[in-house]
C-alpha positions in Angstrom: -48.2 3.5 8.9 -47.0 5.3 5.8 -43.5 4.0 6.7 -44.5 0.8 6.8 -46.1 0.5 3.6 -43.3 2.2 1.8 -40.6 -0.2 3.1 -43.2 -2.8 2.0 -43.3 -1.5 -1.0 -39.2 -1.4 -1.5 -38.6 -4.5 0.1 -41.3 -6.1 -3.0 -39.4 -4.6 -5.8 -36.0 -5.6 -4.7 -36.7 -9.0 -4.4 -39.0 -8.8 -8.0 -35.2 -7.6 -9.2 -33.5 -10.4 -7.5 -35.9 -12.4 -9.1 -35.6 -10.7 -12.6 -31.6 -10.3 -12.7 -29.7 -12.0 -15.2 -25.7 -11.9 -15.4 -25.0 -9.8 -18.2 -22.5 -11.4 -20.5 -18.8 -10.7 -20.7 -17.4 -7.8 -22.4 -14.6 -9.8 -23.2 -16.0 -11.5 -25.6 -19.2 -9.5 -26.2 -19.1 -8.7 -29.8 -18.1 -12.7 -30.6 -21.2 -14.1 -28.6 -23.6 -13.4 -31.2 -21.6 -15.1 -33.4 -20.4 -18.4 -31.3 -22.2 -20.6 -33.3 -20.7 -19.7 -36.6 -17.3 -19.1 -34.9 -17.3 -23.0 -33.5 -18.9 -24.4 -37.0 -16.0 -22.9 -38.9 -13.3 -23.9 -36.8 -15.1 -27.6 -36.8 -14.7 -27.4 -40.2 -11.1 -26.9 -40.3 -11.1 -23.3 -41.3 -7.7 -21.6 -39.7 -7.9 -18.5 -37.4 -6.6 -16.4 -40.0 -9.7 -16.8 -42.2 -12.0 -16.9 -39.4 -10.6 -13.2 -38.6 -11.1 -12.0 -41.9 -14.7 -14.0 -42.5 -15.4 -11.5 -39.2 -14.0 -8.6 -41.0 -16.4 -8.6 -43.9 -19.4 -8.3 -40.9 -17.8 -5.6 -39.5 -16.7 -7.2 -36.2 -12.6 -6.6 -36.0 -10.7 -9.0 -34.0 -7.5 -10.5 -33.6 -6.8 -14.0 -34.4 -5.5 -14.7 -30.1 -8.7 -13.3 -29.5 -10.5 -16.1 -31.7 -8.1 -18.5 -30.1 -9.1 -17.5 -26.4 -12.7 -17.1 -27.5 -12.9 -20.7 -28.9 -10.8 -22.3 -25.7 -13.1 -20.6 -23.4 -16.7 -22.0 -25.3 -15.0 -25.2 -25.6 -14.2 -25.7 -22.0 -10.4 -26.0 -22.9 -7.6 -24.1 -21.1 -6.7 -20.9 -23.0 -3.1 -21.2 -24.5 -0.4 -19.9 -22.7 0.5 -16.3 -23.5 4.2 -15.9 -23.9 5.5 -13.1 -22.8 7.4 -11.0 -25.5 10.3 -10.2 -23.1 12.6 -13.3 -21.9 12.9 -13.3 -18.2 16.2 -15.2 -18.8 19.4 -13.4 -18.0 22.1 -13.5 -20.5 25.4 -14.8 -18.5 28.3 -11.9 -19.0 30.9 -13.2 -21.1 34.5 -12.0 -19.8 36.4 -10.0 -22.2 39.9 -9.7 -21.9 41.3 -6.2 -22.7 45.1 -7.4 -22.7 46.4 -9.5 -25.9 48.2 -12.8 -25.4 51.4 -13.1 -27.0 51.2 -16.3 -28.7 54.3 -18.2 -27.7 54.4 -21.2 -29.9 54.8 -20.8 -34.0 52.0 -21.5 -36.0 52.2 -24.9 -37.8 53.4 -24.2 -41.5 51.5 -27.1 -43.7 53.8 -29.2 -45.8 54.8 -27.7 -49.1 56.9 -29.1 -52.1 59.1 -26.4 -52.2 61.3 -26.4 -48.9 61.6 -22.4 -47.8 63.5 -21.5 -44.9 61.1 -19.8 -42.2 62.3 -17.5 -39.5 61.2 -18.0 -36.3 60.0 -13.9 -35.7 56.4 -14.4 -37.2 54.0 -11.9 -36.8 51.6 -13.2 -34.6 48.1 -12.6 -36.3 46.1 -9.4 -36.0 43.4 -9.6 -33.2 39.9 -9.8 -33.8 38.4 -6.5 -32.4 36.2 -6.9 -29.6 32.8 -5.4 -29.1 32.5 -2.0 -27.3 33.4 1.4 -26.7 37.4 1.8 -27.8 39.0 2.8 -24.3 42.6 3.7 -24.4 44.8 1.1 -23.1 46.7 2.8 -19.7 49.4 0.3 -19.9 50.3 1.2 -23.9 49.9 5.8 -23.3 
């Protein structure tokens, strides 16, 4: 009967624990519980995150002022704010880059001047802007 009274015995102070057990609060937040109250007053009163990180400060509790922000959506029941991500997931499109210069075929329009000067029609077509890159030699101009 020994084993009978023993599992007697186990089976009453498992379910005293059951009875007994509370859901220990979150670490997440742990070292802002204490201080919800305070936290939520401040904000109500219009103070900004900033100052509610450095009120925390001078108590010795160090926090970051998304943490406060999280902290205070969660107690209020609100939807935490979304949490961009630093990286953009959008892709750049490639921008084609022409190695080859155009001749430009046309003269540039001369704007009207007083004195009338004879032009001649083998301009220098202007110097091309330099395109971004590692400088690879032309095979076309060796």
């Amino acid at each position: 009967m020994s084993k009978l009274t023993e599992t007697a015995t186990r089976t009453q102070r498992f379910n005293e624990a059951v009875r007994d057990f509370k859901l220990p609060s979150p670490s997440r937040h742990a070292k802002l519980m204490p201080l919800k109250d305070g936290i939520v007053e401040l904000r109500q009163k219009g103070a900004s995150l900033r100052l509610i990180r450095e009120l925390l400060a001078t108590v010795d509790v160090a926090v970051g002022t998304d943490t406060i922000a999280r902290f205070l959506a969660e107690v209020n029941g609100e939807q935490p704010p979304h949490r961009s991500s630093k990286r953009s997931r959008r892709r750049r499109a490639a921008v084609p880059v022409s190695t080859v210069a155009t001749p430009i075929t046309s003269p540039t329009p001369q704007p009207p001047s007083s004195k009338s000067t004879p032009t001649s029609n083998t301009e220098t077509p202007p110097e091309r802007s330099r395109i971004r890159g590692p400088r690879i030699a032309d095979p076309h101009n060796l």
